[in-house]
C-alpha positions in Angstrom: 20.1 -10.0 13.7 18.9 -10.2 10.2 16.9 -13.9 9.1 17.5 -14.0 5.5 15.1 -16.1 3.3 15.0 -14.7 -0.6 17.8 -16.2 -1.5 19.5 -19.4 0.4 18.3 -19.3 4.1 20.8 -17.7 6.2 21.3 -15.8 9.1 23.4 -13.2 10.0 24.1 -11.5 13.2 24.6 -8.4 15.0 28.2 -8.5 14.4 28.1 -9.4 10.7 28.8 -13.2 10.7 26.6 -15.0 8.4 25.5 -18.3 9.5 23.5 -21.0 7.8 21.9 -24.1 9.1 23.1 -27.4 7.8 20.6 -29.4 8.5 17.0 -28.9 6.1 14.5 -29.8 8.5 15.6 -27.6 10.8 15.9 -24.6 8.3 12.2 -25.6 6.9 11.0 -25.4 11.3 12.2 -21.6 11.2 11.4 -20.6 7.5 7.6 -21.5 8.6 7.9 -19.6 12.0 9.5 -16.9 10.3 6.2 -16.7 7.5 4.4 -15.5 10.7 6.2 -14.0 13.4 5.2 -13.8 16.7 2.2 -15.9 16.0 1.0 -19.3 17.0 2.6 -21.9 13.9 0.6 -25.4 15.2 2.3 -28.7 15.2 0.1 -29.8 12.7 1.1 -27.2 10.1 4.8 -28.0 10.7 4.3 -31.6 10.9 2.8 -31.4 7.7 5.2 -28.9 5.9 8.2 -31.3 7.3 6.4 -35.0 6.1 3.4 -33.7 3.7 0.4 -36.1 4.0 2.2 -39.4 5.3 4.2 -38.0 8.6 5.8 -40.4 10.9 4.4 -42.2 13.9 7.2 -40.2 15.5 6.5 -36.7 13.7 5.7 -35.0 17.1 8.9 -36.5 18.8 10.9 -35.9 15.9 9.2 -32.1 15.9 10.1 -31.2 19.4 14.0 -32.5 18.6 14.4 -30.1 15.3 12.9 -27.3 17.7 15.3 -28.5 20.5 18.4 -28.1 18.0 16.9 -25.0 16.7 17.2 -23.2 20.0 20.8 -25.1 20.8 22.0 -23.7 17.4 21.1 -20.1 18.3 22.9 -20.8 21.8 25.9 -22.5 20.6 26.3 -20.2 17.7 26.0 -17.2 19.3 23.8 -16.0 16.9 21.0 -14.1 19.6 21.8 -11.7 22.2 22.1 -13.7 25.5 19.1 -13.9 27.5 16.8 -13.4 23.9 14.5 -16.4 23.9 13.7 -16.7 20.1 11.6 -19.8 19.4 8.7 -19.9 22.2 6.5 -23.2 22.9 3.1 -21.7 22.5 0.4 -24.7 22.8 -0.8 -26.1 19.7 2.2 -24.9 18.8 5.8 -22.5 18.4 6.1 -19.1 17.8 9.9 -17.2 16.7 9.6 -13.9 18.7 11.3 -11.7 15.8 10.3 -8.3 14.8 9.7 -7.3 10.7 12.6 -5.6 10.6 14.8 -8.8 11.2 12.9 -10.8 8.3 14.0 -10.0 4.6 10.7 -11.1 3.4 8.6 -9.1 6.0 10.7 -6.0 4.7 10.7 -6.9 1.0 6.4 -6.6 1.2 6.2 -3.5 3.2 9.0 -2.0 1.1 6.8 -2.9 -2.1 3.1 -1.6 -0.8 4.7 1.9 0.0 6.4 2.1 -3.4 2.6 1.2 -5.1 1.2 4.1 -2.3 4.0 6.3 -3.3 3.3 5.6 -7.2 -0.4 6.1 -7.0 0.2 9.7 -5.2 2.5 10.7 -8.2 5.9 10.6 -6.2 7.5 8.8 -9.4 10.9 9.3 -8.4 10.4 8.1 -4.3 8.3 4.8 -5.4 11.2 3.8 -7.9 14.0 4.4 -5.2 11.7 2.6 -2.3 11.1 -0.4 -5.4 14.9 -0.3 -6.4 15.4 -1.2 -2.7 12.9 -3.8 -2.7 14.6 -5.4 -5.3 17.9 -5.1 -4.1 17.0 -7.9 -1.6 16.4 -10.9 -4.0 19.8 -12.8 -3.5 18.0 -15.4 -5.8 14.9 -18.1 -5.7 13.3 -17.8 -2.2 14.7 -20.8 0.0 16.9 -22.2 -2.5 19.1 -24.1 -0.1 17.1 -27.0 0.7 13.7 -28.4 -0.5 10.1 -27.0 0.8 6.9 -28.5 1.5 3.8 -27.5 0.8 3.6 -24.8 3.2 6.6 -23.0 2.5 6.1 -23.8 -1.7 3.0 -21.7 -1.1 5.2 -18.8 0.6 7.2 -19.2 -2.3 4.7 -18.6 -5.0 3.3 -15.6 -3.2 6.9 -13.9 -3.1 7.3 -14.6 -6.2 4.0 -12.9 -7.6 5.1 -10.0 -5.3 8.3 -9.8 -7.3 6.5 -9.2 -10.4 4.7 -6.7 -9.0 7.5 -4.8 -7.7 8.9 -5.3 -11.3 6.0 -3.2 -12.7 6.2 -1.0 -10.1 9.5 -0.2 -11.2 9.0 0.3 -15.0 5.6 2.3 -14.1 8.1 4.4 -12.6 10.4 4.8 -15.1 7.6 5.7 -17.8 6.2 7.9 -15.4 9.9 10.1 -15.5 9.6 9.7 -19.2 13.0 6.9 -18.9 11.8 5.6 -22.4 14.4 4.1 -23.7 16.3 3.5 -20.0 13.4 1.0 -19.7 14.0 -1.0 -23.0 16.2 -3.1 -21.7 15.3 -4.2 -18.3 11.7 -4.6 -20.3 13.5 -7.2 -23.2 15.2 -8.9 -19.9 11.8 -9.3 -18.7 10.0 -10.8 -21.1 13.2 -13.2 -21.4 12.0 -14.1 -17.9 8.6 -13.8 -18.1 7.5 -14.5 -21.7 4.1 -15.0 -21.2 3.1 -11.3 -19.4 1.4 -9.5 -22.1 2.0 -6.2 -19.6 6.1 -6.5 -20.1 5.1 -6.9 -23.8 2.9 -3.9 -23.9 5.5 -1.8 -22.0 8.2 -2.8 -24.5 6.1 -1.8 -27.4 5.0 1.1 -25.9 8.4 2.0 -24.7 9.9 1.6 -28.2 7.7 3.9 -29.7 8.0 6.5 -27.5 11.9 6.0 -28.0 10.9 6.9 -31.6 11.8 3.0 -32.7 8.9 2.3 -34.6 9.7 -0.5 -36.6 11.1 -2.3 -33.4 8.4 -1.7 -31.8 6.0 -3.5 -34.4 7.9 -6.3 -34.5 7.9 -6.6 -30.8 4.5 -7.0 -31.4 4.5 -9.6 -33.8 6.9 -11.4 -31.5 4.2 -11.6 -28.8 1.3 -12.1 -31.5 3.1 -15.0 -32.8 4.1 -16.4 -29.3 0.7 -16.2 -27.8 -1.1 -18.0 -31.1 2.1 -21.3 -30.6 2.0 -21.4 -26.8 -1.6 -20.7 -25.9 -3.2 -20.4 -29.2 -4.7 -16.9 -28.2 -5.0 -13.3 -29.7 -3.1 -9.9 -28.7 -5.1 -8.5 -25.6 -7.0 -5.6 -26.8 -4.3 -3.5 -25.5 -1.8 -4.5 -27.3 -3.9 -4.2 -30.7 -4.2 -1.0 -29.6 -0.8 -0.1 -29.1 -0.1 -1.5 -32.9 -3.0 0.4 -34.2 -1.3 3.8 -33.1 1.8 2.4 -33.9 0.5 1.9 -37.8 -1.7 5.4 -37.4 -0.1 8.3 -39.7 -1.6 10.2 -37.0 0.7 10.9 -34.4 -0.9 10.1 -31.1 0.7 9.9 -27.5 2.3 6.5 -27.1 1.5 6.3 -23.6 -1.2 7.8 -21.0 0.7 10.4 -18.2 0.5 8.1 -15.9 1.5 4.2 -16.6 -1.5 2.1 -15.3 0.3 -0.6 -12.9 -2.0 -4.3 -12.9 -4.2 -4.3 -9.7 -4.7 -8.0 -9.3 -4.4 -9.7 -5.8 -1.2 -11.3 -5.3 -2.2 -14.8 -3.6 -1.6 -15.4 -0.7 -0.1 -18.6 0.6 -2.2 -21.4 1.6 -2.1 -22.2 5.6 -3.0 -25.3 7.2 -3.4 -25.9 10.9 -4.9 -28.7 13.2 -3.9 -28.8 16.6 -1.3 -31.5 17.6 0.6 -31.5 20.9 4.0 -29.6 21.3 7.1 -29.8 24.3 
């Protein structure tokens, strides 16, 4: 069975029926169990990703009946093997007893940190393929079928960042095969999508030129010069004055270093909140 949550949240089975839950309280109970399988998710934490700061009087009642049609659902539907017992009471809390390899998000993140391992030991051509397949699972926004709370919007965010990463993974890739101008425009995509990451920018620039399109490339740059001083009212990183400065050089210099430096930052991770509350 495959639990399926970039994208709307579905599940599909063993057989290849694809199955998704009607009811929006119900699909927020799993998506939360399914942020952290096999572990301990309190009652608190789903009380408050179901009501937020103002639950019910009834929010531990009304918990133990989405659970209860949780587990019907997977009976009626058929949708576990018989005699699988999926969604455990664990006190303070539930756990879903699913491995990785049945969560699309668990498999998205591992896919992306060996692409970055396989990327930083020079296997170009192995990270793009394991980053391409990454990618391939994005079926659209993360949980897009019914509204999440503040636990789930935090899941969100994190996949989200992950994406981009996986993103520059991909065109680090590509520049690292010399795919100049096979990069250009997935990169102009890109910075449709994400106008305000001055890396896209740099790799479009940088791309350009090495694609010997010099005068496109310098007025990619004054596209992102100009955006940055109306939206933020900051200068080009020093990076990108860089880039324009070899750009403008009657030197010829290498557009690009070997090796395509890919941001480190930390993705964040998504904010957990837990105090113990009883659970049936």
């Amino acid at each position: 069975m495959r639990f399926n949550l970039i994208g709307p949240f579905e599940i599909v089975t063993d057989d290849g029926r694809t199955y998704r839950p009607g009811t929006p309280k119900v699909c927020q109970t799993l998506a939360l169990l399914l942020t952290r399988p096999k572990e301990i998710v309190t009652a608190d934490a789903l009380i408050q990703e179901l009501w937020g700061e103002k639950p019910p009087r009834s929010a531990v009642t009304t918990l133990q009946t989405y659970v209860y049609h949780a587990r019907r659902m997977f009976t009626n539907e058929a949708l576990a093997p018989a005699g699988r017992p999926l969604i455990v009471t664990s006190p303070p809390g539930y756990s879903i007893h699913a491995d990785d390899s049945e969560i699309d998000i668990r498999i998205f993140e591992g896919l992306v940190t060996q692409a970055r391992g396989e990327l930083s030991e020079g296997d170009a051509l192995t990270a793009l393929r394991t980053v391409r397949e990454a990618l391939d699972l994005w079926r659209g926004p993360a949980l897009s079928n019914f509204p999440a709370g503040d636990l789930l919007a935090g899941h969100v965010v994190h996949l989200e960042e992950l994406r981009i990463r996986a993103f520059e993974i991909r065109i680090a890739c590509e520049e690292q095969l010399g795919w100049h101008r096979e990069s250009i425009p997935e990169l102009r995509k890109l910075i449709n999508d994400y106008p305000l990451n001055e890396w896209f920018h740099s790799q479009l620039i940088g791309a350009l030129g090495a694609a010997g399109r010099r005068a496109e490339a310098l007025q990619a740059y004054q596209n992102v010069r100009r955006l940055l001083a109306e939206e933020l009212g900051l200068e080009p990183s020093l990076e990108l004055k860089q880039l324009q400065a070899r750009l403008l050089s009657p030197v010829p210099q290498p557009e690009r270093p070997a090796r395509p430096r890919v941001p480190a930052q930390d993705v964040p991770r998504p904010r957990e909140q837990a105090v113990v509350r009883s659970a049936s």
